[in-house]
LUMGUKE-381943 format. One record per residue (C-alpha): residue in three letters; x, y, z. Coordinates in steps of 0.05 Angstrom, whole numbers. Example, Ala and Ser with C-alpha at 12.3 -4.5 7.8 and 13.67 -1.06 7.14 Angstrom:
BEGIN
aa_px_py_pz
ala_246_-90_156
ser_273_-21_143
This chain:
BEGIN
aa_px_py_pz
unk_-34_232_-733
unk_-78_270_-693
unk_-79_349_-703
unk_-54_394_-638
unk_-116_417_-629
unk_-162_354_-640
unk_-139_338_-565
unk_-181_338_-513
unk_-180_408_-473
unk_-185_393_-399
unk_-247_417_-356
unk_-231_482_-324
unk_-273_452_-265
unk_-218_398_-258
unk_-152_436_-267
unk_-160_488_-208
unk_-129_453_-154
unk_-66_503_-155
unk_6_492_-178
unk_70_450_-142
unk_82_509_-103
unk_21_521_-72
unk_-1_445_-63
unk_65_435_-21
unk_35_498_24
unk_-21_477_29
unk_12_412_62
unk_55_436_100
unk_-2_473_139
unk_-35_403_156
unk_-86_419_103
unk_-73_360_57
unk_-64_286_99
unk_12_267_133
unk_51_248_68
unk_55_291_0
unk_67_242_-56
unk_106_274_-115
unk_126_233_-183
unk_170_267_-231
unk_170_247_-305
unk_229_262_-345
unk_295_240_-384
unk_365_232_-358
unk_364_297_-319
unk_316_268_-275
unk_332_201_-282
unk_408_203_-273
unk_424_197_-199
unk_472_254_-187
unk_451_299_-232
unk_397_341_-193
unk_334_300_-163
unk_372_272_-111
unk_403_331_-74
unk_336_360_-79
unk_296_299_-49
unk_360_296_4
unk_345_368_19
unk_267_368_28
unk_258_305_64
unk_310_329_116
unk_266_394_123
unk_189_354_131
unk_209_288_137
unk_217_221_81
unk_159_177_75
unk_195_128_31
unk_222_112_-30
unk_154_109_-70
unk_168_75_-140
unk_229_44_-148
unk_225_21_-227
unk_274_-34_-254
unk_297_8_-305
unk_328_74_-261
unk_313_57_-198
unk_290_104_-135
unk_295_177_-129
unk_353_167_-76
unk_387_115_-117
unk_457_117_-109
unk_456_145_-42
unk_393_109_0
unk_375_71_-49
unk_418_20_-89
unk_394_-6_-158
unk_427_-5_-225
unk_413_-45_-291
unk_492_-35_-304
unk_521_-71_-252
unk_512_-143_-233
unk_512_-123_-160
unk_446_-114_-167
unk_412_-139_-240
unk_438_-203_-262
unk_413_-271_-297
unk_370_-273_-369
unk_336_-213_-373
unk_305_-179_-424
unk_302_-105_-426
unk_247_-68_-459
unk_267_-10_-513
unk_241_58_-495
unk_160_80_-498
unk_127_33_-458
unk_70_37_-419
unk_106_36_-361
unk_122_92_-310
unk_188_96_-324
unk_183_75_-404
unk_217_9_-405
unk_199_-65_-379
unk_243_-118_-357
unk_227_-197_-376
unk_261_-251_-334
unk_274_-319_-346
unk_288_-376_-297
unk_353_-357_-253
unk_352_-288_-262
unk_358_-244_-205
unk_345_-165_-187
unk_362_-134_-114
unk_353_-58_-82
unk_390_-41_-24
unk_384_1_28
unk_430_53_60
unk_401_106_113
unk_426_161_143
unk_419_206_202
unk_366_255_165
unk_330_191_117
unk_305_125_145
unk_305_78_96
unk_265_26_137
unk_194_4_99
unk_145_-18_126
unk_102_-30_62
unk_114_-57_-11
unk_78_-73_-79
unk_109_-106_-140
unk_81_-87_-203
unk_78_-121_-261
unk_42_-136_-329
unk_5_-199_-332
unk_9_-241_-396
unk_-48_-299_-381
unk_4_-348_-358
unk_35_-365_-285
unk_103_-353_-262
unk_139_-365_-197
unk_186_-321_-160
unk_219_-323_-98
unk_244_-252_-49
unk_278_-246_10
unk_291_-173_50
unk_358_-201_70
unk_416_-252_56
unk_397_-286_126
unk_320_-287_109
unk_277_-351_86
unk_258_-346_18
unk_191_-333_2
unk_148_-357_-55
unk_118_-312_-103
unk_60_-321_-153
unk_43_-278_-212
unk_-19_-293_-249
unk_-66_-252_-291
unk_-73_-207_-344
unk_-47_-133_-363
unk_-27_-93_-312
unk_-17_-124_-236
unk_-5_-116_-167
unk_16_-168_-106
unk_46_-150_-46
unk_105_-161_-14
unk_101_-176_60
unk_156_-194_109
unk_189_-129_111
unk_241_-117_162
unk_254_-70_213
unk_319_-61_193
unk_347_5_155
unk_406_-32_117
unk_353_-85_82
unk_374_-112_14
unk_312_-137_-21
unk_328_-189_-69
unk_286_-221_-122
unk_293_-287_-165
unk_252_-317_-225
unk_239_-386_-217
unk_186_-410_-270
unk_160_-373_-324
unk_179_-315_-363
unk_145_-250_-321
unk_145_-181_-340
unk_152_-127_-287
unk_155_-52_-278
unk_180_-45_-211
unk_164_-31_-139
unk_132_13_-92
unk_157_19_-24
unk_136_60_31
unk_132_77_107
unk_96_90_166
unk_130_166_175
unk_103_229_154
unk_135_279_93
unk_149_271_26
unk_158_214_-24
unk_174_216_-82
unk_165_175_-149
unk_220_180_-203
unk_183_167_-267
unk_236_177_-309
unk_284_150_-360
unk_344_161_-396
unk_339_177_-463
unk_257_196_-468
unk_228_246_-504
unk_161_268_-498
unk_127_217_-552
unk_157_164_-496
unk_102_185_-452
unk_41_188_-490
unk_19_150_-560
unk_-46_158_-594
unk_-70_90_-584
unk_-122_67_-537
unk_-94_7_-511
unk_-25_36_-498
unk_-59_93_-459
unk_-107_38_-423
unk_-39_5_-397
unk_2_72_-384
unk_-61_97_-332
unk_-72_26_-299
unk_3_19_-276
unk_12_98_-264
unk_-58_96_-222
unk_-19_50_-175
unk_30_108_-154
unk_-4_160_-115
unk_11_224_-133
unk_-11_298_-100
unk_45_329_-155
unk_74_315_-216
unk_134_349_-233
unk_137_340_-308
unk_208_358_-347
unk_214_328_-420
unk_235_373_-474
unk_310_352_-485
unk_306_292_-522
unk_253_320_-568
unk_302_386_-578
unk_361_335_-597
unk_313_289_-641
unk_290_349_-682
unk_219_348_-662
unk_174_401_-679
unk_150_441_-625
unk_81_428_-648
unk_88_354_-637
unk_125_368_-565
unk_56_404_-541
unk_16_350_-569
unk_51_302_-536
unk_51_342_-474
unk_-26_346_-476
unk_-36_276_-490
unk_3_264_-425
unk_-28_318_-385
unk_-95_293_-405
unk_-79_216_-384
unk_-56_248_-316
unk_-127_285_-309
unk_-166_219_-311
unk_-120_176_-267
unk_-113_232_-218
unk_-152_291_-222
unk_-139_328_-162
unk_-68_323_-173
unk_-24_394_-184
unk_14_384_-247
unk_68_425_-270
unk_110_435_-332
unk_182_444_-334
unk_229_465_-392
unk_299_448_-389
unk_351_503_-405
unk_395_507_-471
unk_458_485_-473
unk_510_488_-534
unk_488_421_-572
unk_472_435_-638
unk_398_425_-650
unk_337_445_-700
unk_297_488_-648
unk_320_533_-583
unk_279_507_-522
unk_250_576_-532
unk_210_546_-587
unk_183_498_-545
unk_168_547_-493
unk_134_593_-536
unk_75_533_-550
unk_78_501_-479
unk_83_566_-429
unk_11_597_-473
unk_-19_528_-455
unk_1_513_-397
unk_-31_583_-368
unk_-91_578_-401
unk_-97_495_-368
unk_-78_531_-302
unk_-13_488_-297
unk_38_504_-257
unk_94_528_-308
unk_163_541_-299
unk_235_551_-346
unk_302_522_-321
unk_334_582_-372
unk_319_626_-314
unk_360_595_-272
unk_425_594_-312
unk_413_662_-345
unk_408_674_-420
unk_491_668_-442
unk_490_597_-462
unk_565_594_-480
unk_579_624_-408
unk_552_582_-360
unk_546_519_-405
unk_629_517_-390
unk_619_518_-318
unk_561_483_-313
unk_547_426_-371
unk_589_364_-379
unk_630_350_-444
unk_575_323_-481
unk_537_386_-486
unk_479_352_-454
unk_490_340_-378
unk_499_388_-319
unk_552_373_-277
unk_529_357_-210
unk_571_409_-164
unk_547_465_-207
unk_497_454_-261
unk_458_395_-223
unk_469_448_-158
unk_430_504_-199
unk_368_460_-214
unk_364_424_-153
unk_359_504_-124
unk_310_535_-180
unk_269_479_-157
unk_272_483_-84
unk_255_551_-83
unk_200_542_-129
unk_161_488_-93
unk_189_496_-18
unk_213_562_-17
unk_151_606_-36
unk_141_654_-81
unk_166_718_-33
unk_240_666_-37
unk_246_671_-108
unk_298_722_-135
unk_288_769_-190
unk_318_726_-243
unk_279_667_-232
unk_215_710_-247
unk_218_694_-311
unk_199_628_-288
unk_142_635_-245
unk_87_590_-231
unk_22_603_-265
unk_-42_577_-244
């Protein structure tokens, strides 16, 4: 195994392209195009529905307007899921038939795959609302190529024809999806009808201006999920990832590695493996590096010992940096009664998931004269 050091450092020349905060200025002046395209890679705090990411996608796009879904992956679905956006692997609503799912740390952007057979069967539906129109006018499947052909058939709504769907080719892939309707209540369904395909998900988007964000997330992920020191596995990870445009990444993964014992010296080499994959695919990208706060599970390290390797590295990279502990104050046993679920692990939504979705509202949206005296322990470096 590679040393911490023996990776890469990245150009100063490439990194100086500012942090969340001030790329989402920046934007909002009409400085940077009509949409701002943010993917956030994490575990279950950003890829559990209710838990923050939602509210704070809710309350953004209602302030600058919602672009689309972005990636909706097979394994957690969209940023609005639940809400906007319906998709779940746990309910055969919407994920039925013989599928195979992928175990964690793939090269995927959301670390899992799913393999169909013949009959089985996938659908996302749609669900706007007076401040998000879920109507798209644009969408992508993606998925990895294994030398064979399969067939598929979609429709964008029970009353819709069927239409006929070839994958083909090798390693990662792209085909489009058209026939989208008008409508803001679609449901998009999808069948396997020859062959045995595997796919990462879609990307969906519209003709409006604002945000949209990418949740590149998934339950259960620690930070060796997202990067491996092997070429071919990195090859893969940037060729699907490259597919997702991105002006920010928003990148929380810490908590898995604090529960699996990992040493903080591996969390920041896995950190800069990722940030350094990010840096090729898209180097004018702002990238930013969030630690989550303790809570009362009992683990080998404090996420102070991960901060204490990340925050030094992340200044001197010129990332934007910030720590969720400043949010909930330093009295673990005090607000993790009020604020984390019964399994030590989770915020609850109405107050813990309320908190982060906040901390990071102000943070990106809110500027930096918006950001109270205790979150200045988290500040944004760059």
């Amino acid at each position: 195994m590679l040393a911490v050091d023996e990776v890469p450092p990245v150009a100063a020349s490439v990194v100086q392209v500012g942090d969340a905060r001030e790329r989402f200025g920046q934007w909002r002046e009409g400085k940077a195009g009509k949409v701002l395209s943010i993917s956030v890679i994490g575990d279950s705090y950003s890829a559990g529905q209710d838990f923050y990411l939602n509210k704070l996608v809710q309350r953004v796009a209602g302030e600058v307007g919602f672009a689309g879904p972005g990636y909706v992956g097979f394994n957690h679905g969209a940023a609005l899921g639940g809400t906007h956006f319906k998709y779940t692997r746990s309910s055969e609503k919407y994920f039925g038939g013989d599928w195979q799912v992928s175990g964690l740390g793939q090269a995927s952007p959301d670390s899992r795959t799913v393999t169909g057979r013949p009959g089985a069967w996938l659908q996302v539906e749609a669900s706007p609302t007076p401040a998000i129109n879920t109507a798209v006018t644009q969408a992508k499947l993606l998925y990895l190529g294994n030398g064979e052909s399969s067939e598929l058939r979609y429709r964008w709504s029970p009353s819709a024809d069927w239409q006929p769907l070839k994958l083909a080719g090798e390693g990662v892939q792209e085909v489009p999806l058209p026939g989208t309707s008008a409508a803001t209540d679609w449901a998009f369904r999808l069948e396997v009808v020859k062959g045995a395909p595997t796919l990462f998900g879609l990307w969906l988007s519209n003709d409006q201006n604002g945000v949209r964000v990418s949740k590149l997330a998934a339950s259960g992920a620690a930070s060796a999920d997202f990067y491996h020191d092997d070429a071919r596995w990195q090859a893969q990870w940037k060729a699907v990832v490259s597919k997702i445009p991105a002006d920010i990444y928003l990148i929380m993964l810490g908590g898995n590695d604090q529960g699996f014992g990992v040493k903080p010296e591996q969390y920041l080499h896995n950190v800069q493996g990722l940030v350094g994959m990010l840096r090729e695919i898209q180097p004018a990208a702002s990238i930013n590096l969030i630690l989550r706060q303790d809570t009362t599970r009992s683990s080998a390290y404090p996420m102070s010992a991960y901060a204490q390797v990340i925050e030094p590295w992340a200044r001197e990279q010129h990332l934007g940096y910030a720590n969720l502990q400043c949010a909930f104050g330093t009295d673990v046993k005090r607000y993790a009664a009020a604020m984390i679920g019964p399994d030590k692990i989770h915020p609850l939504p109405a107050t813990g998931g309320r908190v982060i979705a906040d901390y990071f509202y102000r943070w990106v949206v809110g500027g930096q004269q918006k950001v109270s005296p205790q979150d200045s322990c988290g500040e944004t470096s760059k």
